[in-house]
N, C-alpha and C positions, 0 to 999 in steps of 0.2 A: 733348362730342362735337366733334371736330373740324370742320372746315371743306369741304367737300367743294373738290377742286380740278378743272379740266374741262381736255380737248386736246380744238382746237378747229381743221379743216381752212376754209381759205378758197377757194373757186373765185375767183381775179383775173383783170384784164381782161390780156387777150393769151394766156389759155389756162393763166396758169401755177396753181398750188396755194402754198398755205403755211398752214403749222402753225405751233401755238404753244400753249401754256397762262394757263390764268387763274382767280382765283376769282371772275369777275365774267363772266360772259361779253354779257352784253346794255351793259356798259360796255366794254369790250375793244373789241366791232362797232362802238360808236360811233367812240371812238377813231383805230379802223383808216377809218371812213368820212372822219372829219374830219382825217386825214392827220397824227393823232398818235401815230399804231401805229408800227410797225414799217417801217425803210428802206423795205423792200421792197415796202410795201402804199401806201408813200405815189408809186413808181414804177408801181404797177399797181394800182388803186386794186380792193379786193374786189367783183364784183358777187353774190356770195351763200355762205350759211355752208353749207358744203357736210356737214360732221356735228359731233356733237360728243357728246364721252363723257367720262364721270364718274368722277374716280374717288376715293377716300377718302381721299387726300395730296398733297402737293405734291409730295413724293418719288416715287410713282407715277407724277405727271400728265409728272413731268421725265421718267422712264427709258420711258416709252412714246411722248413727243415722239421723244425720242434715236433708238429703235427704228423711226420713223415715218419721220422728217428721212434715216436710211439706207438708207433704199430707192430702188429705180429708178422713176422718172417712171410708166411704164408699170404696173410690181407695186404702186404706191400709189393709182395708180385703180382699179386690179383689187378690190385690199382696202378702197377707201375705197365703190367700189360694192356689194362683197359686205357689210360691214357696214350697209346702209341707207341709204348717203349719197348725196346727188344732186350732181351736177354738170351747170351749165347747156347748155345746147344750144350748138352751132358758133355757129348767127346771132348770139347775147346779146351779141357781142364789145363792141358799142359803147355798147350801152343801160344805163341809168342802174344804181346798185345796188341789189340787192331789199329790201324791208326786212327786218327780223331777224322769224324767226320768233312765232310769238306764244310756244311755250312757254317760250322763252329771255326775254321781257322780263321775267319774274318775278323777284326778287331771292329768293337761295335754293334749296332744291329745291324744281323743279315736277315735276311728274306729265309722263309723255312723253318724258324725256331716253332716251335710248338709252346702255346699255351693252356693251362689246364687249370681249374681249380682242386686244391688242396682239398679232400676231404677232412674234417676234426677228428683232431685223437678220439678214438673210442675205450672209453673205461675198462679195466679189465676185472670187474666183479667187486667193486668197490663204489660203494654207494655215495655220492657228494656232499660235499662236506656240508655243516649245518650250521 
C-alpha cells in the first residue's frame, strides 16, 4: 500500500495562507516553525495548521495543491472554512505559534484526519483555450 500523501493549509502571521504537500505533516510544521520550510513561511512565520487532507498519492496531493494555490484569497477561505478548517482570530497576529495538533503528531495514519474533495481551479475571465 502506498504512502498516503497530505495538502496541508497554514494560517501565517500578517493574515496570509499557504499551502503545500507532504508525507510527513507533523515534520513539515516543525520545519515550517524552525524557518526550514518554505521562503514564504520563513517571512511570515505560520501561527496555526489551519486543515489538512489526505489523500492516497503524491500525484493527488500535487493536482489538489495546483487546484488550491488558484484560487482567489477570498474563495480559499470560503472553501477552507466550509471544509472544517479553522483560521485564527484578527488579534492572533502577533502571538506565538500554536502547537500542531495532537492528531497530526502521529507518524502515519491517525484517526481524525479529515477528508475533502478539492474543488477545480475556477477560470478568472479567461475563456478556454481552442
Amino acid at each position: 500500500m502506498a504512502q498516503p500523501w497530505f495538502l496541508y493549509v497554514l494560517a501565517c502571521q500578517g493574515g496570509g495562507l499557504y499551502t503545500g504537500v507532504t508525507p510527513d505533516v507533523a515534520r513539515r510544521w516543525a520545519a515550517h516553525l524552525a524557518g526550514k520550510g518554505a521562503r514564504y513561511t520563513r517571512s511570515f512565520p505560520p501561527q496555526q495548521l489551519a486543515l489538512v487532507v489526505e489523500f492516497a498519492s503524491k500525484g493527488e496531493a500535487l493536482s489538489a495543491e495546483r487546484a488550491v494555490k488558484a484560487m482567489r484569497a477570498a474563495d480559499k477561505r470560503a472553501w477552507l472554512l466550509s471544509c472544517g478548517g479553522q483560521l485564527p482570530q484578527p488579534h492572533a497576529g502577533a502571538d506565538a505559534p500554536a502547537r500542531l495538533p495532537a492528531q497530526y503528531r502521529l507518524a502515519g495514519r491517525a484517526a481524525g484526519r479529515r477528508q475533502t474533495a478539492i474543488p477545480p481551479p475556477q477560470t478568472r475571465g479567461r475563456s478556454p483555450a481552442r
